[in-house]
Biopython code that builds the backbone (N, CA, C, O; Angstrom):
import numpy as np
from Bio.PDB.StructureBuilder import StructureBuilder

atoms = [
    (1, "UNK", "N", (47.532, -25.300, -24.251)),
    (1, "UNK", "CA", (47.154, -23.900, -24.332)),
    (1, "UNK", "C", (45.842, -23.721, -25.071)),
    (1, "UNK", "O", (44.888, -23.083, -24.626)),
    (2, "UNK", "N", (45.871, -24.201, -25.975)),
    (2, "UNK", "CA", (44.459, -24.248, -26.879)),
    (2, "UNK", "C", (43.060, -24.731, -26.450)),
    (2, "UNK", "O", (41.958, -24.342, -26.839)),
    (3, "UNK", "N", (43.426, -25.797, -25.434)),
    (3, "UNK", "CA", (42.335, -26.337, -24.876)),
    (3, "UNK", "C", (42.106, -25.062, -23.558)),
    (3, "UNK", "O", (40.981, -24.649, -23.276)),
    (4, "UNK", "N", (42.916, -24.745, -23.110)),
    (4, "UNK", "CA", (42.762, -23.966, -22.052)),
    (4, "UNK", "C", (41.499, -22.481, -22.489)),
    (4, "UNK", "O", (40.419, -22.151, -22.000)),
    (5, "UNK", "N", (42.356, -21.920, -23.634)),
    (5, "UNK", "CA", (41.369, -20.787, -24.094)),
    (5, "UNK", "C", (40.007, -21.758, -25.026)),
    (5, "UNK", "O", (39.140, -20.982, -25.426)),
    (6, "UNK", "N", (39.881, -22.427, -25.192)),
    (6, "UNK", "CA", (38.964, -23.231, -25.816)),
    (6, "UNK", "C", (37.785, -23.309, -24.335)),
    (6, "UNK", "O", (36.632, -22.947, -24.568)),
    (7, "UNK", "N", (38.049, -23.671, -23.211)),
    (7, "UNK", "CA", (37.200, -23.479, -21.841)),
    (7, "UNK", "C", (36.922, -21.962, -21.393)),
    (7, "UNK", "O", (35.867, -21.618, -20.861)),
    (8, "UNK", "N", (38.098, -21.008, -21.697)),
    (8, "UNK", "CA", (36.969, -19.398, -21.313)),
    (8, "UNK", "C", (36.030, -19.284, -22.349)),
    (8, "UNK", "O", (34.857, -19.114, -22.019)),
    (9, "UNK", "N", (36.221, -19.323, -23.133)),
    (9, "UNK", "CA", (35.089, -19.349, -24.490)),
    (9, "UNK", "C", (33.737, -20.089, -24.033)),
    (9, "UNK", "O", (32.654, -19.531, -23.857)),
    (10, "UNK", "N", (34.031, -21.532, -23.867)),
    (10, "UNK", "CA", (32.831, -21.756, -23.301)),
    (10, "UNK", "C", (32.314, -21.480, -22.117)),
    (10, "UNK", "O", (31.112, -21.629, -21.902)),
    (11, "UNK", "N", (33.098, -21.079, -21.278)),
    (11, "UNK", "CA", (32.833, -20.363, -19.499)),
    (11, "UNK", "C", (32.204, -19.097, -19.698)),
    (11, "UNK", "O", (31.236, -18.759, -19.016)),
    (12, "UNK", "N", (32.997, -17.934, -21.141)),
    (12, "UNK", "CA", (32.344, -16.982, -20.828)),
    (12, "UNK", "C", (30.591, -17.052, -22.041)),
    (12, "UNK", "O", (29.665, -16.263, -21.856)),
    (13, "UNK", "N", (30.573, -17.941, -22.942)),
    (13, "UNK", "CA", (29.683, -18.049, -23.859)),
    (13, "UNK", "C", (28.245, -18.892, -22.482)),
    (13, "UNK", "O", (27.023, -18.764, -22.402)),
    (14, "UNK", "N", (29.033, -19.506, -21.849)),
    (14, "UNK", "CA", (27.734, -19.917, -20.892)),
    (14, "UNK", "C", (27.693, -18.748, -19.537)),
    (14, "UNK", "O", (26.522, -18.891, -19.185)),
    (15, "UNK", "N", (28.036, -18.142, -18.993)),
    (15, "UNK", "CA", (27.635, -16.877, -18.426)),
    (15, "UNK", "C", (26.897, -15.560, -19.219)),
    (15, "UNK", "O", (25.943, -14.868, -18.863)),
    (16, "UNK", "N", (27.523, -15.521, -20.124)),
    (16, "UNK", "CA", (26.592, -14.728, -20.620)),
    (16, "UNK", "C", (25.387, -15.175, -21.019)),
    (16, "UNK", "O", (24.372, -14.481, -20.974)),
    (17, "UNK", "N", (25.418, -16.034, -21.318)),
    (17, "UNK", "CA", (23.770, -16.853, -21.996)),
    (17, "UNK", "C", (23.141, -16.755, -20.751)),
    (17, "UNK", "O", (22.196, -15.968, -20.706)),
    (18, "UNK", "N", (23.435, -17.369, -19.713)),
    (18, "UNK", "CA", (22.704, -17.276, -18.328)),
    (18, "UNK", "C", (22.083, -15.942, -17.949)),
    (18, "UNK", "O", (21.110, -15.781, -17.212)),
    (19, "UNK", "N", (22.822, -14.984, -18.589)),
    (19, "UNK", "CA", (22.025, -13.584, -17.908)),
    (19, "UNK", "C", (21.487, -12.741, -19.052)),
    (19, "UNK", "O", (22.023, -12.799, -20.159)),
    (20, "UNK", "N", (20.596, -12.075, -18.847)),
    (20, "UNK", "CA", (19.883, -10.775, -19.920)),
    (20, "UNK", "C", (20.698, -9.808, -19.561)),
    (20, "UNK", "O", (20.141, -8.908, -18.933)),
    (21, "UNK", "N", (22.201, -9.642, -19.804)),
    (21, "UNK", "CA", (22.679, -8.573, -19.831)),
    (21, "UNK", "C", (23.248, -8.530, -18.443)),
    (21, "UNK", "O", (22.609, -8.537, -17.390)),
    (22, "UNK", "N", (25.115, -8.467, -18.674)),
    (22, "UNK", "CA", (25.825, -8.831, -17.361)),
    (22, "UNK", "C", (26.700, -7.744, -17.581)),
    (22, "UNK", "O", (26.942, -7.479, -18.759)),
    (23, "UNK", "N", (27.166, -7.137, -16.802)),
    (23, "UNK", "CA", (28.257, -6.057, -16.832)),
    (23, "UNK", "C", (29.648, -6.680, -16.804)),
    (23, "UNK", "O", (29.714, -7.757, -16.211)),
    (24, "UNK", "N", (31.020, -6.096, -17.454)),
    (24, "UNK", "CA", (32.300, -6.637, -17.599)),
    (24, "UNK", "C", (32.655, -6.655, -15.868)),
    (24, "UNK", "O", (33.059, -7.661, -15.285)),
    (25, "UNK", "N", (32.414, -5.348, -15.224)),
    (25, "UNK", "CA", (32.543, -6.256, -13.558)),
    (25, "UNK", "C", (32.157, -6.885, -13.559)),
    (25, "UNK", "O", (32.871, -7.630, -14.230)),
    (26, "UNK", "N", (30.708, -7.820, -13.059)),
    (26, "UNK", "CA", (30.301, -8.625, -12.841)),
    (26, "UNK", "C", (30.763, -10.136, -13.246)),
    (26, "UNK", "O", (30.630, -11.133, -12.536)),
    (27, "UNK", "N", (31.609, -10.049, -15.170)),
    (27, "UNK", "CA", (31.693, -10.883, -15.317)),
    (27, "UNK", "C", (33.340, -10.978, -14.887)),
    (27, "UNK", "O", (33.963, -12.021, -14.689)),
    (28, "UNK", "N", (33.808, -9.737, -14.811)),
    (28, "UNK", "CA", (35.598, -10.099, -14.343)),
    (28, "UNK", "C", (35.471, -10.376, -12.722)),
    (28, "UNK", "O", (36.511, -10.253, -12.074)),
    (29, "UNK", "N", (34.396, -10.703, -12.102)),
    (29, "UNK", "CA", (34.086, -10.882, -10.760)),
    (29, "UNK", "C", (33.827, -12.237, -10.636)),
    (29, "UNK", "O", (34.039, -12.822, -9.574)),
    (30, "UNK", "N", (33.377, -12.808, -11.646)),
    (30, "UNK", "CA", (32.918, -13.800, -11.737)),
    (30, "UNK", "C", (34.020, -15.006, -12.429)),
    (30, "UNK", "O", (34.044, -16.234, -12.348)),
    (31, "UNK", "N", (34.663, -14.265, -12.950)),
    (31, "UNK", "CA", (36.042, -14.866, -13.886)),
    (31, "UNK", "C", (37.142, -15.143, -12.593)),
    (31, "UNK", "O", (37.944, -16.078, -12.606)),
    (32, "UNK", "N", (37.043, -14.314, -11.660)),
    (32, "UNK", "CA", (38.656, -14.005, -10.631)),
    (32, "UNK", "C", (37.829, -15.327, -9.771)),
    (32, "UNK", "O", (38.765, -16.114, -9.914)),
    (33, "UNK", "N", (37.160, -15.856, -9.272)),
    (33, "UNK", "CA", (36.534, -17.014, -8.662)),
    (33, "UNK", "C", (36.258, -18.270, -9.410)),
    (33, "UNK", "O", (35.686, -19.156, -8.775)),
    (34, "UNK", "N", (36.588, -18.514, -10.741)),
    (34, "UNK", "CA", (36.199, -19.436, -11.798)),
    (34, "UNK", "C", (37.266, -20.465, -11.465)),
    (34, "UNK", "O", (38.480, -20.274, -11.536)),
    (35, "UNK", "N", (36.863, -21.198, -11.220)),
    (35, "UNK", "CA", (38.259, -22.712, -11.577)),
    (35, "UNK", "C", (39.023, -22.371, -12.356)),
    (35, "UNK", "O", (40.171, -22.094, -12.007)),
    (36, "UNK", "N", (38.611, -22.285, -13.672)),
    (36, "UNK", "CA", (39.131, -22.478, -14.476)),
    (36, "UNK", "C", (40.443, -21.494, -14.663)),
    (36, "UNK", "O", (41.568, -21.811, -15.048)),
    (37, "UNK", "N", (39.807, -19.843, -14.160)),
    (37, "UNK", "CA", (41.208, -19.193, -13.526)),
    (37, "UNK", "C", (42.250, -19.422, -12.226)),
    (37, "UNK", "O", (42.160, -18.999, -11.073)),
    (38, "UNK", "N", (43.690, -20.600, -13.128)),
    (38, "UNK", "CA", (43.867, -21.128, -12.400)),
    (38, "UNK", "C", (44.885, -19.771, -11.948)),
    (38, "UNK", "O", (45.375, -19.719, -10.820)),
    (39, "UNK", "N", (45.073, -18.932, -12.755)),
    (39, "UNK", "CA", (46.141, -17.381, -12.054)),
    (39, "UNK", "C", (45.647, -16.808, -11.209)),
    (39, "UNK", "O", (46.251, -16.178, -10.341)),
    (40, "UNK", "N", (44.440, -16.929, -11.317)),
    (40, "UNK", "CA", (43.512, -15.651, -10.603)),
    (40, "UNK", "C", (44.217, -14.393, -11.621)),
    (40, "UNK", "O", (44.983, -13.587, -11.093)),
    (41, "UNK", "N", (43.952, -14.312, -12.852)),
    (41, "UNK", "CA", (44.367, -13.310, -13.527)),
    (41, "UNK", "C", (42.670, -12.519, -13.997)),
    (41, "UNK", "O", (41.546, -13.010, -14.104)),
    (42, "UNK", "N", (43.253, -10.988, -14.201)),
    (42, "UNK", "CA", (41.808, -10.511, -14.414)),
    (42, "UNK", "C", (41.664, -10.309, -15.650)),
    (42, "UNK", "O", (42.729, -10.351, -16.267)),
    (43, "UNK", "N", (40.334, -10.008, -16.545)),
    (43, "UNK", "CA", (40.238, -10.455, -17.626)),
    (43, "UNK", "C", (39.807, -8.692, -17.976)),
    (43, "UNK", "O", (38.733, -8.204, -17.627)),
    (44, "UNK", "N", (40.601, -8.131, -18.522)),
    (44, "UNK", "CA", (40.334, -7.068, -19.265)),
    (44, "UNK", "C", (39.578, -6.747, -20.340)),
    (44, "UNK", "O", (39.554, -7.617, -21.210)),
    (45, "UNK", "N", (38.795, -5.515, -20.600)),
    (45, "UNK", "CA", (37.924, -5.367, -20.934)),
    (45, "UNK", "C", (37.808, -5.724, -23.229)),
    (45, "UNK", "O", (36.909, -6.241, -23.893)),
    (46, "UNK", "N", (39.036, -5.187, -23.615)),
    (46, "UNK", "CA", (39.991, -5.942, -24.769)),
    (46, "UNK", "C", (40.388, -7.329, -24.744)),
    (46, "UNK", "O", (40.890, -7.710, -25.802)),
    (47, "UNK", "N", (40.310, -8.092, -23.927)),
    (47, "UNK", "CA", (40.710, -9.625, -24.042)),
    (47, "UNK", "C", (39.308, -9.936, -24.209)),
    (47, "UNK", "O", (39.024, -10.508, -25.261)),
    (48, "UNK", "N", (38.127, -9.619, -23.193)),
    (48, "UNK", "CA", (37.094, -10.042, -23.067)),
    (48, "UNK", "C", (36.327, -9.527, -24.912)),
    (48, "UNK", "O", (35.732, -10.337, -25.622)),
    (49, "UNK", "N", (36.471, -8.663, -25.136)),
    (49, "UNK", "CA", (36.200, -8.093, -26.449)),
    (49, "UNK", "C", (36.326, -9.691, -27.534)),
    (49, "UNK", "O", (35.573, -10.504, -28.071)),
    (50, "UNK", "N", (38.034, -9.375, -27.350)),
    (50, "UNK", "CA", (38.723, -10.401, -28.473)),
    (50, "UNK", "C", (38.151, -11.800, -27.602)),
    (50, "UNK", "O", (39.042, -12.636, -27.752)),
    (51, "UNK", "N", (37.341, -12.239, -26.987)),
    (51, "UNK", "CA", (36.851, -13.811, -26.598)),
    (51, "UNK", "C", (35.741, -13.541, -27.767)),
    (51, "UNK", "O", (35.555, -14.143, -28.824)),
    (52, "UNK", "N", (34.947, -12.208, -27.086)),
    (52, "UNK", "CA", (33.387, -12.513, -27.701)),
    (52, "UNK", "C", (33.728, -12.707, -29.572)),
    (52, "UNK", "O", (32.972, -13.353, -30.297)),
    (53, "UNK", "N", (34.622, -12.212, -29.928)),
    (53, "UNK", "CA", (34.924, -11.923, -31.407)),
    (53, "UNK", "C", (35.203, -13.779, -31.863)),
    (53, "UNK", "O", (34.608, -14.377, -32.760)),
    (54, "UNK", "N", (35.977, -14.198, -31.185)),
    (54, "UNK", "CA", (36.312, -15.337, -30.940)),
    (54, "UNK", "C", (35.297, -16.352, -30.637)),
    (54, "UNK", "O", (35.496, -17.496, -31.045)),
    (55, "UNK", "N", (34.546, -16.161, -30.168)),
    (55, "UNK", "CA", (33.371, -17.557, -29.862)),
    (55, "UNK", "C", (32.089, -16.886, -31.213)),
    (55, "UNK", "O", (31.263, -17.761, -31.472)),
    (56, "UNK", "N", (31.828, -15.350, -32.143)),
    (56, "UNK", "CA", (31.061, -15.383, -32.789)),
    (56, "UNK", "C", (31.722, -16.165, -33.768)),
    (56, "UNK", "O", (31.010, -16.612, -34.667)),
    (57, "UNK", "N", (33.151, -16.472, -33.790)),
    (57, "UNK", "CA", (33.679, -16.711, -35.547)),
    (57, "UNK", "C", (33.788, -18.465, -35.153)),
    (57, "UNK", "O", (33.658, -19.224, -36.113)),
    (58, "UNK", "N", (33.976, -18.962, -34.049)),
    (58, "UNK", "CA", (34.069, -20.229, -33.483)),
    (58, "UNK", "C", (32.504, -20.694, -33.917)),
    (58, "UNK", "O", (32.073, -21.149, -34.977)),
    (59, "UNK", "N", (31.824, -20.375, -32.604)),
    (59, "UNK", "CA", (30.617, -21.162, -32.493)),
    (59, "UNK", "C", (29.260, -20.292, -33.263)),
    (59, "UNK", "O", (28.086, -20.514, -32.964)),
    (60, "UNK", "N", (29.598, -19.515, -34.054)),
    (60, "UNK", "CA", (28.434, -18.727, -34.648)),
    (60, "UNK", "C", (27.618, -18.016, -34.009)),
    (60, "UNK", "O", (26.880, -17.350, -34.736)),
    (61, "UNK", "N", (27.430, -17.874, -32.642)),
    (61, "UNK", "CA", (26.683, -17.250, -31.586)),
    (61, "UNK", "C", (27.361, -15.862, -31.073)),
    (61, "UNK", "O", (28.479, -15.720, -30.577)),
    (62, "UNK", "N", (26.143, -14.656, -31.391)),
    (62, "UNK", "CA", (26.892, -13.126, -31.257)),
    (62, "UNK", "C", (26.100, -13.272, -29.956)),
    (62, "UNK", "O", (25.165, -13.879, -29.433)),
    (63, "UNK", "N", (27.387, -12.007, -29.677)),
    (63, "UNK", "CA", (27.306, -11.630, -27.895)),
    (63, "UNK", "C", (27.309, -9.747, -28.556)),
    (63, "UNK", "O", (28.042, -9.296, -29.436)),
    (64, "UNK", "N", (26.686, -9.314, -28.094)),
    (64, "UNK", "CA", (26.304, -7.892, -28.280)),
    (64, "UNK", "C", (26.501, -7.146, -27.043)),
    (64, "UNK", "O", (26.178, -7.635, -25.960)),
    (65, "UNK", "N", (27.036, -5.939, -27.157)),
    (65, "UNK", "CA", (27.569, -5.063, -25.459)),
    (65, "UNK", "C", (26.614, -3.705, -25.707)),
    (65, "UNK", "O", (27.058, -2.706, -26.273)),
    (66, "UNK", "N", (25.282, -3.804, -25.220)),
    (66, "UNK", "CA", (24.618, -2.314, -24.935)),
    (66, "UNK", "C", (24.646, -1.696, -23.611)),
    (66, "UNK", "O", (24.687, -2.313, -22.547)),
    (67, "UNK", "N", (24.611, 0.053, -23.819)),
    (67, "UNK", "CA", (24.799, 0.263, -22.629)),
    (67, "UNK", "C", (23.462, 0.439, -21.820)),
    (67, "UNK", "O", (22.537, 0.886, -22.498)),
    (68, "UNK", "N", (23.272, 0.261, -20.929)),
    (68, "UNK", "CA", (22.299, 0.287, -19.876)),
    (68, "UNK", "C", (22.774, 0.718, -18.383)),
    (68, "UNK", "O", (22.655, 0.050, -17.356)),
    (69, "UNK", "N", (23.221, 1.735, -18.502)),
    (69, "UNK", "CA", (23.721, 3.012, -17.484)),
    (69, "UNK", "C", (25.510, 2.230, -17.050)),
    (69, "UNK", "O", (26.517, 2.738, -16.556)),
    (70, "UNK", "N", (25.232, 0.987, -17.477)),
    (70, "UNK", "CA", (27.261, 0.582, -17.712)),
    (70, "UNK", "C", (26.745, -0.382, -19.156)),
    (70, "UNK", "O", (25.630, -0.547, -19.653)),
    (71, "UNK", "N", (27.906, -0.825, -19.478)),
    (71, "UNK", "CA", (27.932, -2.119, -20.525)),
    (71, "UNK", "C", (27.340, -3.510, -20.277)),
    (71, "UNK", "O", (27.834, -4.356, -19.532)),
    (72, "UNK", "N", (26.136, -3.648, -21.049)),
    (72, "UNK", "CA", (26.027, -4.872, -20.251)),
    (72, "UNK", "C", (25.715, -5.768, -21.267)),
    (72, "UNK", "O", (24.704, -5.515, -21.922)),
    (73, "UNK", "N", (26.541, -7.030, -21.616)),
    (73, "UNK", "CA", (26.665, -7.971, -22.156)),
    (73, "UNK", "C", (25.557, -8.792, -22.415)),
    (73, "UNK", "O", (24.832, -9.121, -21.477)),
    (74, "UNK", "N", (25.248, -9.293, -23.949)),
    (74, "UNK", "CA", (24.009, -10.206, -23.769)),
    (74, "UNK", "C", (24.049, -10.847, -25.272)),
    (74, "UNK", "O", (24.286, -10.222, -26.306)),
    (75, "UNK", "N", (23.759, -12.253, -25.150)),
    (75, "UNK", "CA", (23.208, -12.589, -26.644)),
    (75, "UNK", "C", (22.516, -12.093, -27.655)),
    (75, "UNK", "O", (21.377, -11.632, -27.580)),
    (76, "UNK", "N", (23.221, -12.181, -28.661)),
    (76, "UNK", "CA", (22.428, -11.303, -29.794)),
    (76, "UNK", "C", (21.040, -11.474, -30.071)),
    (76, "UNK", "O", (20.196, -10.620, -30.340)),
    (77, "UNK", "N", (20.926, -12.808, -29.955)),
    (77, "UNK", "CA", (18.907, -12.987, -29.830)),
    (77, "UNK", "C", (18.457, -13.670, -28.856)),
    (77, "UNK", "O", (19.163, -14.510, -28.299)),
    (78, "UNK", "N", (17.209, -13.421, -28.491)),
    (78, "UNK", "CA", (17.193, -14.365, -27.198)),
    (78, "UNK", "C", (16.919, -15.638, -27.727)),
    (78, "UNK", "O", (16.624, -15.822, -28.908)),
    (79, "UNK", "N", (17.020, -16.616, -26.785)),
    (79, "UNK", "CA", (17.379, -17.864, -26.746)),
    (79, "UNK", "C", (16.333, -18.136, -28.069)),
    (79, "UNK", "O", (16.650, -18.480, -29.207)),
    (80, "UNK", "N", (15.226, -17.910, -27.620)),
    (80, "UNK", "CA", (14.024, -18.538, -28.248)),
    (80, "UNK", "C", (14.470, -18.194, -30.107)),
    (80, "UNK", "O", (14.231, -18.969, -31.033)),
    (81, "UNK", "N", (15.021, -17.092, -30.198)),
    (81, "UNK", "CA", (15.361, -17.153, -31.416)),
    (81, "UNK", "C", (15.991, -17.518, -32.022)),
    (81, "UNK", "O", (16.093, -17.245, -33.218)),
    (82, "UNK", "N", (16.834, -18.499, -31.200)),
    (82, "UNK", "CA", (18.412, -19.456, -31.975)),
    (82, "UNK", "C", (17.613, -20.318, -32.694)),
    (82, "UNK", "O", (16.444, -20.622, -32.462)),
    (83, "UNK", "N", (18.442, -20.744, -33.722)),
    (83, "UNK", "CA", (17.968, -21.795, -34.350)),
    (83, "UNK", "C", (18.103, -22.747, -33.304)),
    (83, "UNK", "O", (18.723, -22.536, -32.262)),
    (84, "UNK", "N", (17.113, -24.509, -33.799)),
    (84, "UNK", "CA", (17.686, -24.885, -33.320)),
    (84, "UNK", "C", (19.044, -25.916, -33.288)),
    (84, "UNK", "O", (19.364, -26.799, -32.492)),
    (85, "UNK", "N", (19.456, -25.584, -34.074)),
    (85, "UNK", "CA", (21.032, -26.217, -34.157)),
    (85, "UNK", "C", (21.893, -25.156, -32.950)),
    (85, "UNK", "O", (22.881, -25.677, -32.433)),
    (86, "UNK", "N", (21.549, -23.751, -32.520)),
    (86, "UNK", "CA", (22.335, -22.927, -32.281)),
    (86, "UNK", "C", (21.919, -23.356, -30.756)),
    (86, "UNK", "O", (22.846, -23.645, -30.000)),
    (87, "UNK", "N", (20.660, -23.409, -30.292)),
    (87, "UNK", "CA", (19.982, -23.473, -29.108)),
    (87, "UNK", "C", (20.754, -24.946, -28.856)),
    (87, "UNK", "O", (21.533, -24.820, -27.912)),
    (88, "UNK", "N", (20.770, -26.154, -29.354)),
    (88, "UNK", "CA", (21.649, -27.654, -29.291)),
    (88, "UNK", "C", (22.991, -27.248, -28.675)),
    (88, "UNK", "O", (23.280, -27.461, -27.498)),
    (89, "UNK", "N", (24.052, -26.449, -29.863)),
    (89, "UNK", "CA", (24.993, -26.006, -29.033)),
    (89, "UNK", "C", (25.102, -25.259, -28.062)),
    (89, "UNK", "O", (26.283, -25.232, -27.717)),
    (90, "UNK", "N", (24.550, -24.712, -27.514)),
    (90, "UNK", "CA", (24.666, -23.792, -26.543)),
    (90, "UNK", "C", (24.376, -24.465, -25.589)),
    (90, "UNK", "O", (25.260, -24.272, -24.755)),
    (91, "UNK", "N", (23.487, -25.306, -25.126)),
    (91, "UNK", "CA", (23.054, -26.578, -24.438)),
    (91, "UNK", "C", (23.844, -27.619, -24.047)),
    (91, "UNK", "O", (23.770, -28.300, -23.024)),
    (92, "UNK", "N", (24.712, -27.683, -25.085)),
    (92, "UNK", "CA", (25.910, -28.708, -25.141)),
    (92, "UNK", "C", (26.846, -28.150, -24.529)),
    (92, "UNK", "O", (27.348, -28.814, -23.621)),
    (93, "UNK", "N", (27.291, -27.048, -24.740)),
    (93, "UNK", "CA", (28.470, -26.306, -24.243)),
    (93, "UNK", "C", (28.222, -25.920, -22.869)),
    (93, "UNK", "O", (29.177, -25.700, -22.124)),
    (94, "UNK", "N", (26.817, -25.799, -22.397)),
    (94, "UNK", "CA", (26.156, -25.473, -20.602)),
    (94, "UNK", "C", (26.784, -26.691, -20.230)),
    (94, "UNK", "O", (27.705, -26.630, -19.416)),
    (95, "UNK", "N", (26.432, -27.798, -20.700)),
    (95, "UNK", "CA", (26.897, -29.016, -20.324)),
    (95, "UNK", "C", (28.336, -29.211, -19.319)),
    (95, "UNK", "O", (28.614, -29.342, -18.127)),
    (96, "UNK", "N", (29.048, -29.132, -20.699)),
    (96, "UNK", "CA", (30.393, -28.990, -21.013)),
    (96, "UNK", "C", (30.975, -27.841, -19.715)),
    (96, "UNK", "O", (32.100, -28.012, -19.246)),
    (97, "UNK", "N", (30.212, -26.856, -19.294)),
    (97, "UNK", "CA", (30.931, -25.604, -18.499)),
    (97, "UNK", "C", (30.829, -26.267, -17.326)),
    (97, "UNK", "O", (31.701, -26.233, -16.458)),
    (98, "UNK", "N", (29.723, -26.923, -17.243)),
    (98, "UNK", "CA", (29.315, -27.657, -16.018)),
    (98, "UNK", "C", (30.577, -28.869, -15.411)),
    (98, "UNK", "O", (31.217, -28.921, -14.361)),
    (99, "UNK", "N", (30.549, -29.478, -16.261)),
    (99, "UNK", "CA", (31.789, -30.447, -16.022)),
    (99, "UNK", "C", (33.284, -29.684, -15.868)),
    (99, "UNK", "O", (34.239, -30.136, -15.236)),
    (100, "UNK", "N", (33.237, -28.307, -16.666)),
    (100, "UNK", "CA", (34.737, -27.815, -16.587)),
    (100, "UNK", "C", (34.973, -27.188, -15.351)),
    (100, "UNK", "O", (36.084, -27.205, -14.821)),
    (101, "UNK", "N", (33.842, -26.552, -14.788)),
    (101, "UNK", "CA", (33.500, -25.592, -13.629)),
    (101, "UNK", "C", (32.981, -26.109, -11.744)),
    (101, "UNK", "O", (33.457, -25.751, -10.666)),
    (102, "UNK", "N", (31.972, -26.948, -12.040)),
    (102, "UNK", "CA", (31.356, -28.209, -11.256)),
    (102, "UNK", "C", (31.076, -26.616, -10.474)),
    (102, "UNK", "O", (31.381, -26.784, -9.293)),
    (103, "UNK", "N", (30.611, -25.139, -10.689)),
    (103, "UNK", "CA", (30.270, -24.197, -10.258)),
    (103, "UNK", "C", (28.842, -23.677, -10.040)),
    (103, "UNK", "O", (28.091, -24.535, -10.505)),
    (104, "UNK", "N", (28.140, -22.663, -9.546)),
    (104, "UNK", "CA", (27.238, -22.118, -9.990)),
    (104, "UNK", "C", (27.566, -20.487, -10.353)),
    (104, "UNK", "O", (28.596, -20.055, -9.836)),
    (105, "UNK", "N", (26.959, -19.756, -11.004)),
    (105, "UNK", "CA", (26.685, -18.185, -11.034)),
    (105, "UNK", "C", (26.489, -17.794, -9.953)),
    (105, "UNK", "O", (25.421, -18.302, -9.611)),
    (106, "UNK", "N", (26.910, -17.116, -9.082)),
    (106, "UNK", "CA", (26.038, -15.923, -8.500)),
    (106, "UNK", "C", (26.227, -14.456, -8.637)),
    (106, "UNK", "O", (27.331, -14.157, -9.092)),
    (107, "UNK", "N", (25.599, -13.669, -8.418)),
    (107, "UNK", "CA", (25.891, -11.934, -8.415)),
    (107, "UNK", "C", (26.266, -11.618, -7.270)),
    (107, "UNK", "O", (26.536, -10.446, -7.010)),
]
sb = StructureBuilder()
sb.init_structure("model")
sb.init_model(0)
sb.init_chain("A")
sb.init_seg("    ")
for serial, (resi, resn, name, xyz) in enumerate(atoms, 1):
    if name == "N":
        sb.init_residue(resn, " ", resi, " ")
    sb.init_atom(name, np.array(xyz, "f"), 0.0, 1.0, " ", f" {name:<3s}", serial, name[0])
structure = sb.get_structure()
């Protein structure tokens, strides 16, 4: 079980990094097609909340929700401003989604 939510964390910490700002459709659109959802269960807008809360206190990396005519999800700084220990992990964990997912993004 632990390892299981241990992979949306990094599934949803590497989708969001991938985009300047993704909407909770987009990403519960993107979640219902994921491998890794092996239910096909949808990811509500409070679970998705309690991930991002969850990967800032995990991996130190904030995910911030502004609105831009809906909610749209995005790293708290852009890349260029991670440290780089923060920019390493995040790199590591693309890695890592890659092997968990063997997917790409699309909209």
């Amino acid at each position: 079980m632990a390892g299981n939510i241990f992979k949306k964390y990094v599934w949803l910490l590497d989708l969001i990094s991938s985009y300047n700002g993704i909407s909770h459709k987009n990403i519960e659109r993107m979640w219902l097609a994921s491998p890794i959802n092996e239910n096909k269960s949808l990811l509500p807008k409070r679970t998705l909340h309690n991930h991002i809360k969850a990967i800032s206190e995990i991996f130190n990396i904030k995910i911030v929700c502004k609105w831009n005519g809906e909610y749209q999800y995005k790293l708290g700084h852009n890349e260029e401003h991670l440290t780089k220990t923060e920019r390493l992990l995040l790199s590591s964990l693309r890695l890592t989604n890659i092997q968990l997912t063997d997917t790409e993004y699309q909209l």
